[in-house]
PDB file of N, CA, C and O in Angstrom:
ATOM      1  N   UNK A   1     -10.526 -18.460  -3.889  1.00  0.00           N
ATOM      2  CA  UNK A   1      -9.499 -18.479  -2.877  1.00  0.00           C
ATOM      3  C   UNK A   1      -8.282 -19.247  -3.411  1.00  0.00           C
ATOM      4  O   UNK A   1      -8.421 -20.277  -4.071  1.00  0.00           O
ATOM      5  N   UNK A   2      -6.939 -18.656  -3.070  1.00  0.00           N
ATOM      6  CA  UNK A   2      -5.624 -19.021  -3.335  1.00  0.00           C
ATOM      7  C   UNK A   2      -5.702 -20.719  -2.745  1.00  0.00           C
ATOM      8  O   UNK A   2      -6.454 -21.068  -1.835  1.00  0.00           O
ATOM      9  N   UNK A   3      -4.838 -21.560  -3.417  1.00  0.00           N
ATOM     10  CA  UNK A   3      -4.681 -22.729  -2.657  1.00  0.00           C
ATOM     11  C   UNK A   3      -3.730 -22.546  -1.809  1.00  0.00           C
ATOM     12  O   UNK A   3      -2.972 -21.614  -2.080  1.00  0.00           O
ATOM     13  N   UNK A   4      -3.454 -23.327  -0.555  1.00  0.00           N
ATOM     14  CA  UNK A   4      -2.904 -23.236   0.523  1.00  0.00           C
ATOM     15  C   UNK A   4      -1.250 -23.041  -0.247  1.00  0.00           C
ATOM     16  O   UNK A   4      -0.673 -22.056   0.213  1.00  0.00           O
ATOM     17  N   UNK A   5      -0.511 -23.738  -1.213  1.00  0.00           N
ATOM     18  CA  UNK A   5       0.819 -23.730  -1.569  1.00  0.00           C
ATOM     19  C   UNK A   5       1.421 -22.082  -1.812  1.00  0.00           C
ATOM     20  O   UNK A   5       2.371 -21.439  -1.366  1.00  0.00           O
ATOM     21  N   UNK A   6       0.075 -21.762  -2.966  1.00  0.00           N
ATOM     22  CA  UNK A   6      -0.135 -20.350  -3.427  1.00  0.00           C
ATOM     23  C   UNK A   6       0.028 -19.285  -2.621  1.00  0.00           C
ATOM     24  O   UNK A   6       0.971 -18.528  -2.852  1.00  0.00           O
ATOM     25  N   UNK A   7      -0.798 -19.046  -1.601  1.00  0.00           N
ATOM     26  CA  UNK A   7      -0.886 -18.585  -0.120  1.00  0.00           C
ATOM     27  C   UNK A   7       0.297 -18.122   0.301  1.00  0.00           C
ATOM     28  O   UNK A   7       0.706 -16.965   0.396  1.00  0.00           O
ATOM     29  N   UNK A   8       1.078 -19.709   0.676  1.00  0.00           N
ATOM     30  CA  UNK A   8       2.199 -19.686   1.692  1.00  0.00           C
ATOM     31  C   UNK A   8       3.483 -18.812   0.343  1.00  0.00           C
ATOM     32  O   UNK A   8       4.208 -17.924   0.792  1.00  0.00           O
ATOM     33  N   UNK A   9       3.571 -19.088  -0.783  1.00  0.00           N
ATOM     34  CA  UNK A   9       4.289 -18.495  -1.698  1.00  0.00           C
ATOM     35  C   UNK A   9       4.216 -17.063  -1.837  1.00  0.00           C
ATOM     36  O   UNK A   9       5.149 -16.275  -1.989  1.00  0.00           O
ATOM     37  N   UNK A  10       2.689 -16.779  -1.745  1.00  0.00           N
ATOM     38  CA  UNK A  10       2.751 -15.047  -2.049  1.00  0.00           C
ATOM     39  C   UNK A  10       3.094 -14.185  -0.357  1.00  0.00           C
ATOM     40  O   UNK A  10       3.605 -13.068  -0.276  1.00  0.00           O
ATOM     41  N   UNK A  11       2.752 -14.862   0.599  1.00  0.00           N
ATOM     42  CA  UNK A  11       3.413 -14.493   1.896  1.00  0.00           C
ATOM     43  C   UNK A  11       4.802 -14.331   1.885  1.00  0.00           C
ATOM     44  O   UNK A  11       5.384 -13.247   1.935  1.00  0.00           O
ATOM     45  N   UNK A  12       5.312 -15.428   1.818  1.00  0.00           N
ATOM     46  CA  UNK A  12       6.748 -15.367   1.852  1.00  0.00           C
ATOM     47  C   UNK A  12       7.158 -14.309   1.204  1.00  0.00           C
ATOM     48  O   UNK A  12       7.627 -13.379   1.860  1.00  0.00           O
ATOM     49  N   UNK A  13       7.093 -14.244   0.156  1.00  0.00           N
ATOM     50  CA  UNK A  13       7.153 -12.792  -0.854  1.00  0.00           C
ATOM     51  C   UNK A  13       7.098 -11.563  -0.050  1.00  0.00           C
ATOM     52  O   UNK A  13       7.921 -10.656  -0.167  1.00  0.00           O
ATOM     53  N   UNK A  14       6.228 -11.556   0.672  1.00  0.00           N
ATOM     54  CA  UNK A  14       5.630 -10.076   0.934  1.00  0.00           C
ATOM     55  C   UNK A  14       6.631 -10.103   2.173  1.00  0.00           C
ATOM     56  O   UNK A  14       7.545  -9.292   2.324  1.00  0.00           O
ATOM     57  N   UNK A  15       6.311 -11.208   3.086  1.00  0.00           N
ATOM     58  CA  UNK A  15       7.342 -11.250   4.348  1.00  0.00           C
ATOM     59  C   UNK A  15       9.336 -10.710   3.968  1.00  0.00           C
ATOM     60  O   UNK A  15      10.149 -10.059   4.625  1.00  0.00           O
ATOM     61  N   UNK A  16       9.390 -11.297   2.822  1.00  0.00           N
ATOM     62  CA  UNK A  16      10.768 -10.690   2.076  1.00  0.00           C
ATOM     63  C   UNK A  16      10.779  -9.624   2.527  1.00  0.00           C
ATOM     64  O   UNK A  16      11.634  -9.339   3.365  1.00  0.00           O
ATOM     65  N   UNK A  17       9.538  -8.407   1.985  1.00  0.00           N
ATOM     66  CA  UNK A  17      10.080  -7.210   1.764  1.00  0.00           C
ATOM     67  C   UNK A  17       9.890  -6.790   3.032  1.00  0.00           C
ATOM     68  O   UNK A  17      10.494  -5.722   3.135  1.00  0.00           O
ATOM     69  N   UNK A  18       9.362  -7.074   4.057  1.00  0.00           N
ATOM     70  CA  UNK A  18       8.812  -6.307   5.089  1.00  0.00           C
ATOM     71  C   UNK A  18      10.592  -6.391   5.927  1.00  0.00           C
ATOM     72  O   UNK A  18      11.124  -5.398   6.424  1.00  0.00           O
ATOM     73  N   UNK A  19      10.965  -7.204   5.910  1.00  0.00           N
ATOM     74  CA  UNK A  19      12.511  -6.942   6.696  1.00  0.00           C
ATOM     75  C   UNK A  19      13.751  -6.359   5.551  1.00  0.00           C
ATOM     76  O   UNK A  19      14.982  -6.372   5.539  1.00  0.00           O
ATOM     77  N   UNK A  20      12.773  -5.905   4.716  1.00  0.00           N
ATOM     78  CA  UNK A  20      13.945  -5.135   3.588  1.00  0.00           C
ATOM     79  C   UNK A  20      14.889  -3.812   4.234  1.00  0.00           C
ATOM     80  O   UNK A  20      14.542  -3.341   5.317  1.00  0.00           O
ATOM     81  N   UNK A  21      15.764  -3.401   3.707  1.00  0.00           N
ATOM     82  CA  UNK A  21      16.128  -2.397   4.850  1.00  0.00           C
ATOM     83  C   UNK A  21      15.233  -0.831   4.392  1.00  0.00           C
ATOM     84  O   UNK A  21      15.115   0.133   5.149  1.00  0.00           O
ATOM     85  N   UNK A  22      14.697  -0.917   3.009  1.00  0.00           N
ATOM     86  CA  UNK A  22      14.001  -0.170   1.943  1.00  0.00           C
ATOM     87  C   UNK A  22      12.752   0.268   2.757  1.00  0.00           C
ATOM     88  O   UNK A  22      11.985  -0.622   3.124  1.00  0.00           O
ATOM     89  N   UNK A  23      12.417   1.869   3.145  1.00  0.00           N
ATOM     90  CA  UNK A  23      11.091   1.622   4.128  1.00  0.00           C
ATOM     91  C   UNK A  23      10.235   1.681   3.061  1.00  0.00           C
ATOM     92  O   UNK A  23       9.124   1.576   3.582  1.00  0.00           O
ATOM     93  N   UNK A  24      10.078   1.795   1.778  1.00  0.00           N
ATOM     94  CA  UNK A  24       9.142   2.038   0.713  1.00  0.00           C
ATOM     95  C   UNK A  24       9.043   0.609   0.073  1.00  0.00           C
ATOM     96  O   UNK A  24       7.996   0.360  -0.523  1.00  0.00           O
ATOM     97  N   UNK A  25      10.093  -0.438   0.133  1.00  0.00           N
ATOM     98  CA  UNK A  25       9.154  -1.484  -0.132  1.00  0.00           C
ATOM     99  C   UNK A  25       8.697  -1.807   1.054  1.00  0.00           C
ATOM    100  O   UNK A  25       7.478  -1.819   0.881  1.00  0.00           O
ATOM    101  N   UNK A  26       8.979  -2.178   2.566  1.00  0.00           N
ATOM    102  CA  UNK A  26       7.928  -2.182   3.369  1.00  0.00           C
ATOM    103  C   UNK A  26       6.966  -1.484   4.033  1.00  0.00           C
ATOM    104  O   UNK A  26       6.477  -1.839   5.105  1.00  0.00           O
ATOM    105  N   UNK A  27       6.618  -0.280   3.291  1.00  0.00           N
ATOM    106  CA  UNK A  27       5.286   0.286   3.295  1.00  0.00           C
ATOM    107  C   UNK A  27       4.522  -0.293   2.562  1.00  0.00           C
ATOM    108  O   UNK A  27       3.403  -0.628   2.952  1.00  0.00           O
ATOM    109  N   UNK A  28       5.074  -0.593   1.041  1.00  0.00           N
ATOM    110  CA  UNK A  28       4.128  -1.329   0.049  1.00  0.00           C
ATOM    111  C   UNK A  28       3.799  -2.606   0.452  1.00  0.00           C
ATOM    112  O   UNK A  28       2.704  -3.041   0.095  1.00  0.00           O
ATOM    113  N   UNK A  29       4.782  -3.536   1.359  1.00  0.00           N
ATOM    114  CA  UNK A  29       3.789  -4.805   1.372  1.00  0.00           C
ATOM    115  C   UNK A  29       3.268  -4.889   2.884  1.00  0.00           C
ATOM    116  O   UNK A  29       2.928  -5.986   3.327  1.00  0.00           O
ATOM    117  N   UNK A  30       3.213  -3.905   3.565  1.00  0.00           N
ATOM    118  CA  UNK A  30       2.375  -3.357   4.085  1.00  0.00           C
ATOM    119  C   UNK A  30       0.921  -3.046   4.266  1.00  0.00           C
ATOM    120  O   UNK A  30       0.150  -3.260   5.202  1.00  0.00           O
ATOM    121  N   UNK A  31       0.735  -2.342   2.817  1.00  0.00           N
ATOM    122  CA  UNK A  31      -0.281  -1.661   2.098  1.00  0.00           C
ATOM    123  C   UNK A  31      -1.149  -3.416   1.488  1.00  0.00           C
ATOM    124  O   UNK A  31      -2.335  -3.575   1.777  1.00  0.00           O
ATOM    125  N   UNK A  32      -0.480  -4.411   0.781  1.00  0.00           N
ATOM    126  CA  UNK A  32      -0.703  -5.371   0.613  1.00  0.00           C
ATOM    127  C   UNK A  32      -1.566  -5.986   1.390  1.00  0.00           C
ATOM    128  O   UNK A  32      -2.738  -6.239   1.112  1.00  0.00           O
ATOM    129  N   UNK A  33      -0.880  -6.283   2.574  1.00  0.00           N
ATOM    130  CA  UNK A  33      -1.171  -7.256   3.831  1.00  0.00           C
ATOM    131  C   UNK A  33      -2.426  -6.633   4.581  1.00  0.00           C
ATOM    132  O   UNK A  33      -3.215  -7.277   5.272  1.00  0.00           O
ATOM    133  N   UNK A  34      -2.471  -5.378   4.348  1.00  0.00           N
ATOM    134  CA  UNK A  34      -3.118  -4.422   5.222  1.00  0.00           C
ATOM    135  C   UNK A  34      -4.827  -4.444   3.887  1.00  0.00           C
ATOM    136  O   UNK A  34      -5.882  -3.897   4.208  1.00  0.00           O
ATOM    137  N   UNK A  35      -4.653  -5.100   2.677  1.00  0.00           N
ATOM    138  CA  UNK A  35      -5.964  -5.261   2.099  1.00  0.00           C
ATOM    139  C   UNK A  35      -6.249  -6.840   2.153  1.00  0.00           C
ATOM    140  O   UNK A  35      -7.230  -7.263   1.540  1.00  0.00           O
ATOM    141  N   UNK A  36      -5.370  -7.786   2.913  1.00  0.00           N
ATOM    142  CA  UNK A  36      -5.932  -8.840   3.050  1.00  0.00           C
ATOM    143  C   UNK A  36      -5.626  -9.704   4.331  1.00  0.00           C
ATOM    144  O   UNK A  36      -5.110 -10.820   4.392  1.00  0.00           O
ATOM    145  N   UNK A  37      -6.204  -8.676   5.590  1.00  0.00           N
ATOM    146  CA  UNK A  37      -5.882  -9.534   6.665  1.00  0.00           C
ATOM    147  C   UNK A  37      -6.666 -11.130   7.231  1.00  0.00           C
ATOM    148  O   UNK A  37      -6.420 -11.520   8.373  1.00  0.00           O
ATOM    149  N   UNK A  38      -7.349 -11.729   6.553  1.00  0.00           N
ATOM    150  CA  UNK A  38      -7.697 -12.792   6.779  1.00  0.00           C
ATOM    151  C   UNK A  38      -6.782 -13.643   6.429  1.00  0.00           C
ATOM    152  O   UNK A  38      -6.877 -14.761   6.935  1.00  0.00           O
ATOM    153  N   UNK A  39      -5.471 -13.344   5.338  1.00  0.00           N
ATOM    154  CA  UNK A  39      -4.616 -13.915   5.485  1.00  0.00           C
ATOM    155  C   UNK A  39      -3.341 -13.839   6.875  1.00  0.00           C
ATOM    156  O   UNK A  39      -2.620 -14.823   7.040  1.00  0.00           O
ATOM    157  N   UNK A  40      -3.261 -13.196   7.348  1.00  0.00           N
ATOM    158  CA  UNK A  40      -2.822 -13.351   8.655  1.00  0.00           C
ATOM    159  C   UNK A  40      -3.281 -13.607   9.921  1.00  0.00           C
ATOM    160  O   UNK A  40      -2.604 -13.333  10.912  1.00  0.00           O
ATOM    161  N   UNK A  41      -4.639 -14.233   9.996  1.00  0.00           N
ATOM    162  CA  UNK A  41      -4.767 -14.254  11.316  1.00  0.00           C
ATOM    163  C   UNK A  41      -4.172 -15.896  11.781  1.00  0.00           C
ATOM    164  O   UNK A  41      -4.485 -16.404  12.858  1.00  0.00           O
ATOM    165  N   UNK A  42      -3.352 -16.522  10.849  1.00  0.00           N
ATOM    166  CA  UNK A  42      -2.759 -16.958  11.694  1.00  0.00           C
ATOM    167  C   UNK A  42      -1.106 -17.297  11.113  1.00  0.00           C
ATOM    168  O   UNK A  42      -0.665 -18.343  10.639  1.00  0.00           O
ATOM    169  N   UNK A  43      -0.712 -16.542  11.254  1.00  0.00           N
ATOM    170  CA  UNK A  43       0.531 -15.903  10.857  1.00  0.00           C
ATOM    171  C   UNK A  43       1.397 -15.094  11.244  1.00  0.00           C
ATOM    172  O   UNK A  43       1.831 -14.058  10.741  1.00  0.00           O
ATOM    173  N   UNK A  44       1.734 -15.895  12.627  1.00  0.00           N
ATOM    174  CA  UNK A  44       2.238 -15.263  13.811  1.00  0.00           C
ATOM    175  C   UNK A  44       3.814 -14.430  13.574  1.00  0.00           C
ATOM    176  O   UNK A  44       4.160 -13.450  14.233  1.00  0.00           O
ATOM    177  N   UNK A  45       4.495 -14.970  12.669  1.00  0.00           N
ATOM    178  CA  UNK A  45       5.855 -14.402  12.339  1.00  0.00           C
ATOM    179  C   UNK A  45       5.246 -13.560  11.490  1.00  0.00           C
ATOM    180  O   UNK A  45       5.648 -12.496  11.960  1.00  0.00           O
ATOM    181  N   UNK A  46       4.712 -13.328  10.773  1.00  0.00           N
ATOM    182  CA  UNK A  46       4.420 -11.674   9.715  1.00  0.00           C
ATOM    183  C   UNK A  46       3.756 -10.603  11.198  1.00  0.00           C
ATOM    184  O   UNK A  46       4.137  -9.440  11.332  1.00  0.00           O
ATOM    185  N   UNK A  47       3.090 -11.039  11.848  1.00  0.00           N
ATOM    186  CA  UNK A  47       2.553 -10.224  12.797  1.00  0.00           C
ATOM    187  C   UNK A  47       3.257  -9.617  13.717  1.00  0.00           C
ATOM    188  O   UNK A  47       3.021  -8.520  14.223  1.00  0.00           O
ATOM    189  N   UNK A  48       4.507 -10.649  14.028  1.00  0.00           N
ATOM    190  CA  UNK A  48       5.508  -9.914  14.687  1.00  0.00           C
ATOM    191  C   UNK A  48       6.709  -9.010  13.805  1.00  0.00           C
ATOM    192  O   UNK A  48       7.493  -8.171  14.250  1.00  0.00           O
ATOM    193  N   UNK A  49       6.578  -9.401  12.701  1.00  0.00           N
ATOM    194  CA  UNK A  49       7.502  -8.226  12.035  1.00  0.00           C
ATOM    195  C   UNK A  49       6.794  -7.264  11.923  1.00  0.00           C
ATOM    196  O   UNK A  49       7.603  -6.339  12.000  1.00  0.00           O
ATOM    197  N   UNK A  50       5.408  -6.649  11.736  1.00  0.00           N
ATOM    198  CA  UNK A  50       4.784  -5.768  11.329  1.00  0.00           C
ATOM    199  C   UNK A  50       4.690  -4.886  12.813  1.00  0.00           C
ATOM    200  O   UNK A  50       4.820  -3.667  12.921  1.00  0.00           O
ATOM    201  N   UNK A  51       4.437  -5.826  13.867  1.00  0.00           N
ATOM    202  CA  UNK A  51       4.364  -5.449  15.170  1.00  0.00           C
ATOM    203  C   UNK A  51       6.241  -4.381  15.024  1.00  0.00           C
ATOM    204  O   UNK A  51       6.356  -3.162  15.142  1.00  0.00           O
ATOM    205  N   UNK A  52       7.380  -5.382  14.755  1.00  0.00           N
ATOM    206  CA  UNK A  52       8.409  -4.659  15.069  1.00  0.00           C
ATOM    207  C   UNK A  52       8.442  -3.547  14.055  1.00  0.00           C
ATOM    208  O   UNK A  52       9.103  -2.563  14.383  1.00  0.00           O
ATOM    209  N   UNK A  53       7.856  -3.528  12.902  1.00  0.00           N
ATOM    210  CA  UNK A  53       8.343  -2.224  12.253  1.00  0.00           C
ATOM    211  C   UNK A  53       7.348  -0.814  13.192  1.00  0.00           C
ATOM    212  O   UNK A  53       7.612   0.372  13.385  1.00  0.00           O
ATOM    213  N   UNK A  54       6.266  -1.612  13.554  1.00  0.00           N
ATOM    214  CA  UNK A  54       6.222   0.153  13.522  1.00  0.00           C
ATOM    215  C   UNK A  54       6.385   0.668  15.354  1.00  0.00           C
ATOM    216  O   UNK A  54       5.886   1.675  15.855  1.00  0.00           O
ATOM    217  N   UNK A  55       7.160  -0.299  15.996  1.00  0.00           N
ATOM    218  CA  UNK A  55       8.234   0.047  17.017  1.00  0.00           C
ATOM    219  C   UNK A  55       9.096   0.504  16.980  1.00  0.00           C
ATOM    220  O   UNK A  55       9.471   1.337  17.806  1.00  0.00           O
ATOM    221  N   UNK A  56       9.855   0.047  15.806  1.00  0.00           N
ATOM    222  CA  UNK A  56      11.140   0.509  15.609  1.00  0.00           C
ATOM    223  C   UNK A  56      11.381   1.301  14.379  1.00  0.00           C
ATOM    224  O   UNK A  56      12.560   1.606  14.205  1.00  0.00           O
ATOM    225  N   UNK A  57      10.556   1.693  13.509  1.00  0.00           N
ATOM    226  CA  UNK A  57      10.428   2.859  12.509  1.00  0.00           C
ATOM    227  C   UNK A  57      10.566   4.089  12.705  1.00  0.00           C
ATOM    228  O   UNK A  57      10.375   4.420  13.875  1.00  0.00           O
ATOM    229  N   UNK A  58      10.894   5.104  11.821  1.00  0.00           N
ATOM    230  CA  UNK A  58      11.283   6.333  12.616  1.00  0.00           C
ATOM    231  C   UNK A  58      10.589   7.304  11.342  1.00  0.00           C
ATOM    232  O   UNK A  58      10.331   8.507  11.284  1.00  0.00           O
ATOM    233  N   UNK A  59      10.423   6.162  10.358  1.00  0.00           N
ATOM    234  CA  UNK A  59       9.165   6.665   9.432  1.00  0.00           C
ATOM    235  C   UNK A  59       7.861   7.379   9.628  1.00  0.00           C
ATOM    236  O   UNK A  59       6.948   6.571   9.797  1.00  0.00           O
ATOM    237  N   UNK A  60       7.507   8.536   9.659  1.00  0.00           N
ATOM    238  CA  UNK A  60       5.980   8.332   9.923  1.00  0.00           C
ATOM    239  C   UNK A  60       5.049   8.024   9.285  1.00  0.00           C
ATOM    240  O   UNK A  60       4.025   7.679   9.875  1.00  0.00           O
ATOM    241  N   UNK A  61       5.110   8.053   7.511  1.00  0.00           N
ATOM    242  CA  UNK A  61       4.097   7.137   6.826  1.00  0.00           C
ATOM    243  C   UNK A  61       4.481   5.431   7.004  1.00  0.00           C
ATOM    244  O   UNK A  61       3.441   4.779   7.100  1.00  0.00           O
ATOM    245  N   UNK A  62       5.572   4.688   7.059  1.00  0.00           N
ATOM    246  CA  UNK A  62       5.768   3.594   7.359  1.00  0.00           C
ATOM    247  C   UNK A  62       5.165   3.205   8.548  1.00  0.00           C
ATOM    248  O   UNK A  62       4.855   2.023   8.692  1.00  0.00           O
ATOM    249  N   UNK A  63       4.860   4.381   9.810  1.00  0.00           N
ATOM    250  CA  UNK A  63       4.224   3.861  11.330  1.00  0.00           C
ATOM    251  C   UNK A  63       2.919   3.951  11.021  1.00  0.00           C
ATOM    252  O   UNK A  63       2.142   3.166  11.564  1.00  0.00           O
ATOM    253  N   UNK A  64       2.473   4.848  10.167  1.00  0.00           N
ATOM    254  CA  UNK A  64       1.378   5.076  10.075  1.00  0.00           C
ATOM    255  C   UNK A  64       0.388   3.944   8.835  1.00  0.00           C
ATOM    256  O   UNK A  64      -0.796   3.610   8.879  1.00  0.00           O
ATOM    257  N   UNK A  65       1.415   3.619   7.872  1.00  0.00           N
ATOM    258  CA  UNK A  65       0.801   2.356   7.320  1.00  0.00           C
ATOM    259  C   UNK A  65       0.944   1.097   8.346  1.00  0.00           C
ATOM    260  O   UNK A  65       0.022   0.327   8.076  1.00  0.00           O
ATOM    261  N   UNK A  66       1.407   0.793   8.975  1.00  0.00           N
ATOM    262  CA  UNK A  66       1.911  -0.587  10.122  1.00  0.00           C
ATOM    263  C   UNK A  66       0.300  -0.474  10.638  1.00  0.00           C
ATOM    264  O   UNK A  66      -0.637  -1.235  10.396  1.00  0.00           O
ATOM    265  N   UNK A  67       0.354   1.116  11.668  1.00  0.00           N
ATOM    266  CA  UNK A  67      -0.861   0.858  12.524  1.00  0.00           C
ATOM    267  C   UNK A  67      -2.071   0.720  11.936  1.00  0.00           C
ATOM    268  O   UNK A  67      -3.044   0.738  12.689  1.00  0.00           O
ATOM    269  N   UNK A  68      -2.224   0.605  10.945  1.00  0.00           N
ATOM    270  CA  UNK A  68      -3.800   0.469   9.931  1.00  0.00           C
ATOM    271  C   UNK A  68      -3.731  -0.771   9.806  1.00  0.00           C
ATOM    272  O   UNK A  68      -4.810  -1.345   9.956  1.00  0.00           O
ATOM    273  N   UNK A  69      -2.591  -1.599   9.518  1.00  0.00           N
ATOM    274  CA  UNK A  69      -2.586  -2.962   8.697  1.00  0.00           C
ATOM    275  C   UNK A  69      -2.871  -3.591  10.198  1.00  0.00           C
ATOM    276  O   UNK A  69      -3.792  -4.408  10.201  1.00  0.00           O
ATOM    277  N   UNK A  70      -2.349  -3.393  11.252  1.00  0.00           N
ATOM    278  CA  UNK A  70      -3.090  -3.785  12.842  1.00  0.00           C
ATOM    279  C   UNK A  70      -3.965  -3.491  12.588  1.00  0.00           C
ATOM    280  O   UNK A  70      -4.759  -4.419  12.439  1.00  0.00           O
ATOM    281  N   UNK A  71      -4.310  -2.612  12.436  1.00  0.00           N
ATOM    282  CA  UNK A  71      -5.871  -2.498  12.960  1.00  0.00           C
ATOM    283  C   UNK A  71      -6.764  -3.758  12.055  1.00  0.00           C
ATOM    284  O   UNK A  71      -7.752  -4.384  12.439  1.00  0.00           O
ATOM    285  N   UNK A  72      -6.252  -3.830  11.139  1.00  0.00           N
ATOM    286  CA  UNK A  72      -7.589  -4.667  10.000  1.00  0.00           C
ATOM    287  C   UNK A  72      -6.897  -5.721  10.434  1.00  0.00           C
ATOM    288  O   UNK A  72      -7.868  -6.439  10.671  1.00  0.00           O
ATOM    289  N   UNK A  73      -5.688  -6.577  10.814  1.00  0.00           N
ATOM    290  CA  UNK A  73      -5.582  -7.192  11.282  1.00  0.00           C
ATOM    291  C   UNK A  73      -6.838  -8.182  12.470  1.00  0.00           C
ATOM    292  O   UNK A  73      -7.590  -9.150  12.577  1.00  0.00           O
ATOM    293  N   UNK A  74      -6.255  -6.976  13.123  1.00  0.00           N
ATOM    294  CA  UNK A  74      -7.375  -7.211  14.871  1.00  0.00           C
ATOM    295  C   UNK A  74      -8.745  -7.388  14.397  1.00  0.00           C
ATOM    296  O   UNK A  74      -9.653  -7.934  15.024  1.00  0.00           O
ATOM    297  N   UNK A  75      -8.814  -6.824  13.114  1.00  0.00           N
ATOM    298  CA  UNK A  75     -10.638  -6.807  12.873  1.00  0.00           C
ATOM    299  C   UNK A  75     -10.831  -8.293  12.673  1.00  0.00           C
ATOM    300  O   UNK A  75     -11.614  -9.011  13.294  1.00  0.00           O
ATOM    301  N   UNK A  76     -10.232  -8.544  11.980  1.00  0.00           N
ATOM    302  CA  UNK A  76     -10.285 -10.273  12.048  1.00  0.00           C
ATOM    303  C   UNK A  76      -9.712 -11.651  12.731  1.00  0.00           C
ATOM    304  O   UNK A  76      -9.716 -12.843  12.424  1.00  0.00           O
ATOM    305  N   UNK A  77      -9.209 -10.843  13.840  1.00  0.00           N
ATOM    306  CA  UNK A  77      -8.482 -11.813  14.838  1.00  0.00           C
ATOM    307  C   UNK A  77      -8.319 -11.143  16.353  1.00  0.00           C
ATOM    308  O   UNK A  77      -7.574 -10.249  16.754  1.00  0.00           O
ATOM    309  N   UNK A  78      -9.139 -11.798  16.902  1.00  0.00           N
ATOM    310  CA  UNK A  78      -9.610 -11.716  18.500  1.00  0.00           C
ATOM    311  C   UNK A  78      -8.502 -11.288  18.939  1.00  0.00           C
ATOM    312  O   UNK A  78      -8.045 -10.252  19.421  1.00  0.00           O
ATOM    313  N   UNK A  79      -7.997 -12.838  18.527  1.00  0.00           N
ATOM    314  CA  UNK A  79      -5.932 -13.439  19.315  1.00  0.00           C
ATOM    315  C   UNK A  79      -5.091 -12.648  19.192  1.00  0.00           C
ATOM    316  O   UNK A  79      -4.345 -12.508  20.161  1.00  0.00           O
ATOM    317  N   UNK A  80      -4.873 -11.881  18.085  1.00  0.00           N
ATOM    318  CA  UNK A  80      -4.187 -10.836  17.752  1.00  0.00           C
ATOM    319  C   UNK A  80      -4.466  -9.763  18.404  1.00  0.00           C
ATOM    320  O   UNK A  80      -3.669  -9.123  19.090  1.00  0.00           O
ATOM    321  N   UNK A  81      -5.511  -9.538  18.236  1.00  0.00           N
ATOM    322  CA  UNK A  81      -5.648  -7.705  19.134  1.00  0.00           C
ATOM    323  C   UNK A  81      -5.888  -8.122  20.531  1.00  0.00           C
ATOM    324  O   UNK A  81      -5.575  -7.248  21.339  1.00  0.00           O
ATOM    325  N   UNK A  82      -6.184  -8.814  20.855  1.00  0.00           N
ATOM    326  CA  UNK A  82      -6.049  -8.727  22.158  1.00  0.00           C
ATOM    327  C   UNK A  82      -3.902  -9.176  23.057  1.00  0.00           C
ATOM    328  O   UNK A  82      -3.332  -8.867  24.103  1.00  0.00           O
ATOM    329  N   UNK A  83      -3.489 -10.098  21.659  1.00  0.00           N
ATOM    330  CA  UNK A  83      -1.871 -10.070  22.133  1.00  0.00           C
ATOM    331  C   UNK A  83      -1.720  -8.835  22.027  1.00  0.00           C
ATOM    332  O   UNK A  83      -0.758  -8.529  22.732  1.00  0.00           O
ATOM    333  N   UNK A  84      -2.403  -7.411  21.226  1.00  0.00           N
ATOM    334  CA  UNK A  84      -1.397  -6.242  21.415  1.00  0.00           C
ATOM    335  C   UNK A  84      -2.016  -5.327  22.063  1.00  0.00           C
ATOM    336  O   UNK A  84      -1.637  -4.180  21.828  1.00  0.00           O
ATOM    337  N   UNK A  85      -3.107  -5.503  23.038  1.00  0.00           N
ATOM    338  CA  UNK A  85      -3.874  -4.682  24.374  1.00  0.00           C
ATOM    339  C   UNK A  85      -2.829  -5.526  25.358  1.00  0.00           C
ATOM    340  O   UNK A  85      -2.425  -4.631  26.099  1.00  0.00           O
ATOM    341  N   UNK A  86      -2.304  -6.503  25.690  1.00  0.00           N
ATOM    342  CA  UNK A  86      -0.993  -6.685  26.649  1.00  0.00           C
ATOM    343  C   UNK A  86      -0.024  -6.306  26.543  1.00  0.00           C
ATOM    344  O   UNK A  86       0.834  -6.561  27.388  1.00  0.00           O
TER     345      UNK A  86
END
């Protein structure tokens, strides 16, 4: 396991691209986030950007990578899937 500094460094990174205006780099760190959601379950600002892209995407592989990376999300966080059943 990454040390906590490591962690918060390769997030930030990925969080970069996800408000890129590029929908192909934020599909890719997407695709990222979406093979390691135990790093977000508590990582409430990546959750809400991922939440806003695939609201406001007009992409359909970009909506369609978002709603997977939720889903594995929720698999590992109660708090989370149940904030997006409200």
């Amino acid at each position: 396991m990454l040390p906590l500094s490591s962690k918060e460094i390769f997030l930030k990174r990925i969080e970069d691209n996800l408000v890129s205006n590029d929908s192909q780099a934020r599909g890719l760190a997407l695709k990222v986030l979406s093979a390691l959601p135990s790093f977000l379950t508590t990582r409430l600002n990546v959750q809400h950007l991922i939440l806003h892209i695939l609201t406001t995407t007009t992409d359909t592989r970009e909506r369609t990578i978002a709603t997977r990376t939720i889903q594995k999300i929720s698999s590992c966080s109660d708090l989370f899937a149940k904030s997006i059943m409200s």
